[in-house]
C-alpha positions as CSV (number, residue, x, y, z in Angstrom):
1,X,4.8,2.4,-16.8
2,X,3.9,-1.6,-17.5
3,X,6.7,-3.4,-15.4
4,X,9.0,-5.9,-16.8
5,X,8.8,-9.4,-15.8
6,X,11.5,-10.6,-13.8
7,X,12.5,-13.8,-12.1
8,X,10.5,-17.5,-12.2
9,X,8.1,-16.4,-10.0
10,X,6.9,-13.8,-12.1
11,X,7.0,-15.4,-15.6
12,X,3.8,-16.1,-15.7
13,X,2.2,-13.0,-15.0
14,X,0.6,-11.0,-16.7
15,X,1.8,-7.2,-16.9
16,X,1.5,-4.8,-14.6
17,X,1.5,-1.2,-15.2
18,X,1.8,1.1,-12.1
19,X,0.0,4.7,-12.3
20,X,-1.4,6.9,-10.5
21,X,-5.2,6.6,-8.9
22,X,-8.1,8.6,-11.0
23,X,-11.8,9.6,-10.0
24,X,-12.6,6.1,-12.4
25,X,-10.6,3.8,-9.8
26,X,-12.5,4.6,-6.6
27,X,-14.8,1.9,-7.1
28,X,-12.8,-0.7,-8.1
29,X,-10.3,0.6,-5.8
30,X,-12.4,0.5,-2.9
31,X,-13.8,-3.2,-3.7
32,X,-10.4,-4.2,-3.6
33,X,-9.6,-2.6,-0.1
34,X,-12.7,-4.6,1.4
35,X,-11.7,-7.8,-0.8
36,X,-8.5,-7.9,1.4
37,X,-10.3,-6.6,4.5
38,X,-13.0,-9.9,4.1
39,X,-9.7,-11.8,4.8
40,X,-9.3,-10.6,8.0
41,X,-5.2,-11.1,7.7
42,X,-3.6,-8.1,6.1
43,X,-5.2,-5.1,6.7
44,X,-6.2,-2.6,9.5
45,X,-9.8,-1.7,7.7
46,X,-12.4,-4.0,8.4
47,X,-15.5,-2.3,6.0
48,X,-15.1,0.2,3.7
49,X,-17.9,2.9,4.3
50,X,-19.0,5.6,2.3
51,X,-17.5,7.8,4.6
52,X,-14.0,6.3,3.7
53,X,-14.5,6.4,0.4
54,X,-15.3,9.4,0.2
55,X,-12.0,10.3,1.8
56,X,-10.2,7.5,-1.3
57,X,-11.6,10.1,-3.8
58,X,-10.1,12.5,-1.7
59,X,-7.0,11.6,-1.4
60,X,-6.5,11.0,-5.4
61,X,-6.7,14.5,-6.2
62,X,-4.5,15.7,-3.3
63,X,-1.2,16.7,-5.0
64,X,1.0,16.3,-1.2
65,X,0.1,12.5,-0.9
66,X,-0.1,9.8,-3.5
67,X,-2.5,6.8,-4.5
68,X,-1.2,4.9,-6.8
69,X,-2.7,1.4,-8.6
70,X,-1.4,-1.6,-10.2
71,X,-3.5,-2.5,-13.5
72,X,-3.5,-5.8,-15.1
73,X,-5.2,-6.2,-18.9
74,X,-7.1,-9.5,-18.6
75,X,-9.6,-10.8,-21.1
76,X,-9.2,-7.4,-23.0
77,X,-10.0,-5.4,-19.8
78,X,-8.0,-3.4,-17.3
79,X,-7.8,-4.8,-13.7
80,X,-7.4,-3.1,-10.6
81,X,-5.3,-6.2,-8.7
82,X,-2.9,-3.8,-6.3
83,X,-2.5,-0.6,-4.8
84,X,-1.0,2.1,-1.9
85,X,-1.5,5.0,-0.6
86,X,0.8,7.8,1.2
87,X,-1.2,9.8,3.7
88,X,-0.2,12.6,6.0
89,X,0.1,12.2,9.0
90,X,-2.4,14.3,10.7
91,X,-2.4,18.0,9.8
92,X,-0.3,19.3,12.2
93,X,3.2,21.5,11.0
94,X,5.6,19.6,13.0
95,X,4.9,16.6,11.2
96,X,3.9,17.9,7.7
97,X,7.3,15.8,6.6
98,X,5.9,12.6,7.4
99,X,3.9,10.4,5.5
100,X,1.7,6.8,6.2
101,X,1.9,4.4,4.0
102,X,-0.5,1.4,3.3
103,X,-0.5,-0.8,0.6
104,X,-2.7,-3.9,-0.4
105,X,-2.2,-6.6,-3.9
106,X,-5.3,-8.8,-3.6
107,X,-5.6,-12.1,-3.7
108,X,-4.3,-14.5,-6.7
109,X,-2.0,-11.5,-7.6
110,X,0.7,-11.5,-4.5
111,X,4.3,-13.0,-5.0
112,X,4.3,-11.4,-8.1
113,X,6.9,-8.7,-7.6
114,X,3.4,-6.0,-7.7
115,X,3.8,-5.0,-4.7
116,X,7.8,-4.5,-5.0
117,X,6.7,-2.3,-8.0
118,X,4.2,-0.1,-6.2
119,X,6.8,0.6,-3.5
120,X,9.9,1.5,-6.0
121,X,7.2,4.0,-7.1
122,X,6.0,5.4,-4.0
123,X,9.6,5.9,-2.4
124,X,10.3,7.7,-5.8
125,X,8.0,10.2,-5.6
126,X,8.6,10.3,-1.8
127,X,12.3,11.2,-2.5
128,X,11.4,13.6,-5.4
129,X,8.4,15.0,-3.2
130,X,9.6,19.0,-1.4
131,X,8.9,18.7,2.0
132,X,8.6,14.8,2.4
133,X,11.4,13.1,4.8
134,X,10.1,10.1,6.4
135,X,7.7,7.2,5.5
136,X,5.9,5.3,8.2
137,X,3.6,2.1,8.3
138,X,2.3,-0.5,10.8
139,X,2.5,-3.8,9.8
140,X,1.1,-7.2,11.3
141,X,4.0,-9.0,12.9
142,X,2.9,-12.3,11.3
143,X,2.5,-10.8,7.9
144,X,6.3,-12.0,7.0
145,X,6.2,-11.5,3.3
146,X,5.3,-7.6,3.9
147,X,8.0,-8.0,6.3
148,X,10.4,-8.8,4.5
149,X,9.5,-6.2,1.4
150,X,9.8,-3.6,3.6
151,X,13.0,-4.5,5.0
152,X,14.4,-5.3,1.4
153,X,13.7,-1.0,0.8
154,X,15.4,0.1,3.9
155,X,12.8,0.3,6.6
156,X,13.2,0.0,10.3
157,X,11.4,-1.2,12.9
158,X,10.5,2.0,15.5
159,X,8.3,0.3,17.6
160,X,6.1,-2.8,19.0
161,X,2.9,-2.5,19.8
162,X,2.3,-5.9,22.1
163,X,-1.3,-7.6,21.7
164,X,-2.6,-4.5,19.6
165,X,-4.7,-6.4,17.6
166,X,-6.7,-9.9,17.4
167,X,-6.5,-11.7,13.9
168,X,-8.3,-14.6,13.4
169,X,-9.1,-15.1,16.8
170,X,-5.3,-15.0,18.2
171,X,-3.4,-12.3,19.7
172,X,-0.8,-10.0,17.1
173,X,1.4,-7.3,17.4
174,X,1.5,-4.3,15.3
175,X,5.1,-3.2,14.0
176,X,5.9,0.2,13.4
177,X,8.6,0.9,10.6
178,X,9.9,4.1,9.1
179,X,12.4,4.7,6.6
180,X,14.1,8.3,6.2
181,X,14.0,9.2,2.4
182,X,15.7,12.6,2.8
């Protein structure tokens, strides 16, 4: 569905429609994952390999997660700008009710309300999903704006990991969040 602008902030944009991932997106997709990765800010992944995309392509025909995209039409072409993905969380039967999530909007696109779009979508299908109960995620602690999304749809923090990671050269926690959708 193309989203509807709302708010100042988003006036200006340009519209967005949110759908689900195809065989066509991987490599657009996956330039996008290393164009946020080459920040070094926002993201766990550091270089997308073959190997990992190879499991993207996976994961868009696998009917129990979800990969979703946010398109843009710009100079009378489609745009990947935005995108997220719900994983499982490892394969064992205790914890077939949980999924990861991890989402990215690239640069020049964020403050836009996209990524507030890809989640209403996401914790749709979540809810709507048999078998699906509880969302995770791990976010920077200094990455306040994802902070604040998440909070705004519900999750809570589970855990702190203290010093887990180095981002640009100083030390960062990694936040652990959840949100219960059944």
């Amino acid at each position: 569905m193309w989203g509807a602008q709302v708010g100042k902030a988003e006036s200006a944009r340009p519209a967005v429609k949110i759908r689900r991932a195809k065989a066509g997106d991987l490599e657009e997709y996956a330039e996008n994952v290393q164009s946020v990765a080459d920040e070094g800010r926002y993201t766990f992944t550091e270089r997308v390999t073959q190997e990992r995309k190879k499991s993207m392509g996976k994961l868009f025909g696998d009917k129990g997660c979800l990969a979703i995209v946010a398109e843009v039409g710009e100079d009378g072409r489609r745009k990947l700008v935005g995108g997220l993905a719900m994983t499982r969380y490892g394969d064992a039967e205790k914890s077939k009710h949980v999924r990861v999530l991890g989402m990215l909007v690239v640069d020049g696109y964020r403050e836009m309300g996209i990524g507030t779009e890809l989640m209403e979508y996401a914790l749709r299908w979540a809810r709507a999903k048999k078998g699906v109960g509880k969302v995770t995620l791990g976010v920077f602690s200094k990455n306040r704006r994802a902070l604040r999304l998440y909070e705004k749809f519900g999750f809570k923090v589970e855990g702190v990991r203290k010093r887990h990671y180095y981002i640009v050269g100083e030390p960062e926690d990694e936040i652990d969040m959840a949100l219960f959708v059944k």
